[in-house]
Backbone as CSV, one residue per row, in Angstrom:
resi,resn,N_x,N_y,N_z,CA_x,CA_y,CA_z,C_x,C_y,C_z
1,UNK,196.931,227.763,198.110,197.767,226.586,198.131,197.871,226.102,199.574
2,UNK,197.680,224.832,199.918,197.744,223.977,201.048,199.414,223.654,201.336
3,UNK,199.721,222.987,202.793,200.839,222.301,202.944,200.981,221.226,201.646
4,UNK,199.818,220.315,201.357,200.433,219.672,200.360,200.568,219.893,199.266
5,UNK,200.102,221.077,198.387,200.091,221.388,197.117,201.529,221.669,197.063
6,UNK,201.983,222.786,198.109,203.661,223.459,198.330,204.430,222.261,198.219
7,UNK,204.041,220.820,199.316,204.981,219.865,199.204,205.626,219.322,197.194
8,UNK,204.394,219.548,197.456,204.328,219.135,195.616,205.497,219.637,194.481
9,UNK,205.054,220.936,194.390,205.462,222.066,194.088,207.012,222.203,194.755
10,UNK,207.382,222.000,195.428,208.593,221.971,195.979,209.397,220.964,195.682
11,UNK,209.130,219.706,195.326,209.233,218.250,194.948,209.939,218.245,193.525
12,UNK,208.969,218.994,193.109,208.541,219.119,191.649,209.627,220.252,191.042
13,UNK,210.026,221.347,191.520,210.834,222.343,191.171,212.331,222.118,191.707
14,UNK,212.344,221.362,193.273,213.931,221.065,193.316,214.468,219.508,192.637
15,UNK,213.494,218.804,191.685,213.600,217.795,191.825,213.999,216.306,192.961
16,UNK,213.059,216.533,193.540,213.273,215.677,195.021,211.951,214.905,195.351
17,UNK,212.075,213.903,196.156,210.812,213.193,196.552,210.154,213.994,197.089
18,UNK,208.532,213.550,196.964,208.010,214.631,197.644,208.043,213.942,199.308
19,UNK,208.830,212.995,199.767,209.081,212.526,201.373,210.005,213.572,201.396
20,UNK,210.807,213.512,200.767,212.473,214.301,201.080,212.007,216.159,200.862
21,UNK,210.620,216.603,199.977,210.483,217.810,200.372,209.840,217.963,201.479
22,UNK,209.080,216.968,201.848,208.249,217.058,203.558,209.152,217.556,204.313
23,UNK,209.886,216.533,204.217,211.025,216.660,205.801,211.968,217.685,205.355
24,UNK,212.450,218.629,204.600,212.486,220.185,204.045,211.498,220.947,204.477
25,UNK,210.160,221.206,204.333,209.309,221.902,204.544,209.628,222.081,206.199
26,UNK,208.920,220.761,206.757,209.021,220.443,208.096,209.916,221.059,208.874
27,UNK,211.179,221.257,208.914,212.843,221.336,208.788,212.637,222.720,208.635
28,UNK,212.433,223.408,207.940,212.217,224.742,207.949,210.970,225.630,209.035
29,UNK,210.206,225.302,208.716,209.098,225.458,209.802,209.290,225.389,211.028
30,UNK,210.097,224.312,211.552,210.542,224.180,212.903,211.815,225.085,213.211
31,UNK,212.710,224.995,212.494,213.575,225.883,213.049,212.993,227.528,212.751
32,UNK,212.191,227.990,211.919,211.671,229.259,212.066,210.943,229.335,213.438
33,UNK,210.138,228.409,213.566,209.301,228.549,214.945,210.240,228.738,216.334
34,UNK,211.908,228.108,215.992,212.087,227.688,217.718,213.131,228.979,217.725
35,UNK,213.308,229.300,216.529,214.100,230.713,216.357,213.443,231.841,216.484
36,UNK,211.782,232.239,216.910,210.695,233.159,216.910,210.914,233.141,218.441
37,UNK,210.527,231.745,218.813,210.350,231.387,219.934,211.351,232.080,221.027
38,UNK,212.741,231.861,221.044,214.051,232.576,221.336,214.034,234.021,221.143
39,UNK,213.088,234.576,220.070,212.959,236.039,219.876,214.249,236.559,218.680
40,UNK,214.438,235.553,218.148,215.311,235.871,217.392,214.915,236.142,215.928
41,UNK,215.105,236.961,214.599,214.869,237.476,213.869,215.245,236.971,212.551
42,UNK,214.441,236.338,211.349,214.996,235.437,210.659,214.981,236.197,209.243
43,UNK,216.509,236.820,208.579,216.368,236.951,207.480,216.436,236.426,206.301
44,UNK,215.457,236.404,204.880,216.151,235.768,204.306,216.388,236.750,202.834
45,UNK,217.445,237.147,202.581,217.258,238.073,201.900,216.974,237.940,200.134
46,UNK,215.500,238.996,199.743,215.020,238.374,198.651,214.071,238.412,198.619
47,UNK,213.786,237.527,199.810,212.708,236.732,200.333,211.319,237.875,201.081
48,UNK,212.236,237.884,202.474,211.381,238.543,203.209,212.681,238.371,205.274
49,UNK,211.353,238.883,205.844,211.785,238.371,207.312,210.879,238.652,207.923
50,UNK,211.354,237.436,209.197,210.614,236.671,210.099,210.516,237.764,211.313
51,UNK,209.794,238.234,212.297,210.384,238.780,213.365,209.184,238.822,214.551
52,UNK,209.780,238.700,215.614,208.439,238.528,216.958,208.193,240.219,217.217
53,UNK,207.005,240.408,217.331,207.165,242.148,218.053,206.026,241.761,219.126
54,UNK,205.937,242.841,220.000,205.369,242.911,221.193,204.285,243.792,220.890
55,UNK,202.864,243.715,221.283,201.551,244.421,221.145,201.457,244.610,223.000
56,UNK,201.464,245.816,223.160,201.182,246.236,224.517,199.736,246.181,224.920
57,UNK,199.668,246.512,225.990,197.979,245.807,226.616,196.929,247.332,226.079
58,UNK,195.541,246.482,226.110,195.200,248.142,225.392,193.828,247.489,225.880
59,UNK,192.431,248.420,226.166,191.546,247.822,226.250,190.229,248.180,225.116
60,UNK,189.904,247.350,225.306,188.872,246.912,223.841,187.499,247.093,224.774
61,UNK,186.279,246.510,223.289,185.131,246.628,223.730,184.484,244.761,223.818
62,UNK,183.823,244.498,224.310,183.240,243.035,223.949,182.444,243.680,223.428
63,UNK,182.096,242.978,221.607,181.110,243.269,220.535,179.453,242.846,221.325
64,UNK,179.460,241.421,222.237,178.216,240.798,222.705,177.276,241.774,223.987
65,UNK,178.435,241.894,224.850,177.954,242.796,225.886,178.237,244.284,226.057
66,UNK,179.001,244.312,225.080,179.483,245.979,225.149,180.227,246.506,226.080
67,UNK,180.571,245.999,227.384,181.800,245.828,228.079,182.996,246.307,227.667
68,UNK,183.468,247.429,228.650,185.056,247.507,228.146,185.676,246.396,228.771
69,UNK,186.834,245.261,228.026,187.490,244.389,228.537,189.327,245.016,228.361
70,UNK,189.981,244.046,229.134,191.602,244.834,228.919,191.655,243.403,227.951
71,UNK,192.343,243.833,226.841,193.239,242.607,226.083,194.928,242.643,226.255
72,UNK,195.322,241.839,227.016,196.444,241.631,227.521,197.710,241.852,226.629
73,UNK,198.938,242.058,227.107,199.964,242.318,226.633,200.402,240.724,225.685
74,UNK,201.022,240.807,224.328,201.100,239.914,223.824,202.297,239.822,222.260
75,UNK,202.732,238.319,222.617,203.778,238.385,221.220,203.348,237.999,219.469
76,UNK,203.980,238.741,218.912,203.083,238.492,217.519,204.256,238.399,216.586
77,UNK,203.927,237.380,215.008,205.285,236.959,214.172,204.276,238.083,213.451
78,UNK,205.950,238.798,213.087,205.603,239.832,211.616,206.277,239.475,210.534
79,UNK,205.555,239.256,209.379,207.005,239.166,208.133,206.671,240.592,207.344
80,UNK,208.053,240.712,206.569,208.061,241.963,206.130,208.274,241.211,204.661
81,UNK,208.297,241.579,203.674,208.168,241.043,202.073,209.922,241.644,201.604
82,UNK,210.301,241.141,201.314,211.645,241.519,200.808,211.536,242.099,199.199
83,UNK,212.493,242.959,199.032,211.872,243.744,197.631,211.454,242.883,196.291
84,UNK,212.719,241.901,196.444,212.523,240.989,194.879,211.056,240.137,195.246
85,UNK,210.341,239.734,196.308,209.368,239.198,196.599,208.217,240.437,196.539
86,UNK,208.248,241.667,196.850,207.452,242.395,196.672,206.971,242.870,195.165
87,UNK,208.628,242.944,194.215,208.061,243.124,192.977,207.551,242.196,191.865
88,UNK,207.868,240.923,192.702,207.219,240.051,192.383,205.383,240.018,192.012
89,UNK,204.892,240.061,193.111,204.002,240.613,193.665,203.059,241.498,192.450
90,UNK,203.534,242.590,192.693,202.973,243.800,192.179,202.585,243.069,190.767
């Protein structure tokens, strides 16, 4: 499923325009991002959660030249699946 199929689908299940689920989608997306961004941790319970973790520097190989290179210290979004979404799932 694409951004617009979800818009759809979202439209379609809360009964709402699909303009008025854009700017929902949108609206959500952004404040998850500027709340990652801050390092802050987004639950939603049910659902799942949002969270930044830190990957420490470690060094690798280049596959082309075979080179050991260092790959730098770096931030990464983790979500974790919340149970009713996990047994969903299964």
């Amino acid at each position: 499923m694409n951004k617009t199929e979800l818009i759809s689908a979202v439209a379609e299940k809360a009964g709402l325009a699909k303009t008025d689920a854009k700017k929902a989608l949108e609206a959500f997306v952004e404040t998850v991002s500027e709340e990652l961004a801050k390092g802050e941790k987004i639950a939603l319970i049910g659902f799942g959660t949002f969270a930044v973790s830190e990957k420490s520097a470690r060094t690798g190989i280049n596959p082309a030249t075979k080179q050991t290179i260092t790959i730098p210290a770096k931030k990464v979004v983790k979500f974790k699946a919340g149970a009713e979404l996990a047994d969903k799932v299964k």
